[in-house]
C-alpha positions, 0 to 999 in steps of 0.5 A: 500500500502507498504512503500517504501522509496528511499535515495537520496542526493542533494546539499551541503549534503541535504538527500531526503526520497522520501517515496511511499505508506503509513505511519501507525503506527508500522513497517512503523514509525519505518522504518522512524526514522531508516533512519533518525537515519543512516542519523544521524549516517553518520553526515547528519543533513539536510533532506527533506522528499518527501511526493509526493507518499504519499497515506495515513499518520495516527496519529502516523506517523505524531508523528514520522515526528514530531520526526524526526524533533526533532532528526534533530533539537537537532543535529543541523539540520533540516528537510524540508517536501515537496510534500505535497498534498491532505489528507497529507496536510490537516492533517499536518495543522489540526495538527499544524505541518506545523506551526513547520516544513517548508512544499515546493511543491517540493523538489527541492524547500525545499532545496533552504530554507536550508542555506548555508554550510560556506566553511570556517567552 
């Protein structure tokens, strides 16, 4: 199945990549870290990826979530997963991943851990 990724904002700024179908190396990891870079580049640092219609994440994608991570984080951001069901679930923990970057049932759930913006900064 395709990939396909749709941008939405939430409260106080918050990115939500809801991506659809499945994640495999090559041309779809390559697709994520490009949005996470315009993301970067329009000073947005805190992001949600929603992994609800997520069918299928291999290796390499789980090494480019890992890195978007990082991307987030040096920018003084951060990136919250959420939707994680099934397969996608179990690879994460397989891998450690949810031991570094927060996993939520929903979105909506993974933006109340994100603090909030000081509106005297």
């Amino acid at each position: 199945m395709i990939l396909e990724i749709t941008k939405g904002q939430l409260k106080d700024g918050i990115a939500v990549l809801t991506l659809r179908g499945s994640i495999h190396t090559g041309p779809d990891c390559r697709r994520v870290e490009q949005e996470v870079e315009d993301l970067l580049r329009g000073n947005q640092t805190r992001a949600i990826f929603d992994f609800t219609g997520i069918t299928h994440i291999d290796s390499a994608a789980i090494g480019t979530v890992v890195r978007c991570y990082s991307k987030l984080k040096n920018a003084g951001g951060m990136l919250r997963l959420a939707g994680c069901n099934g397969m996608i679930d179990s690879s994460l923990k397989l891998t450690k991943v949810d031991k570094v970057i927060a996993i939520f049932p929903t979105a909506s759930a993974a933006a109340e851990d994100f603090p909030h913006p000081n509106p005297s900064a």
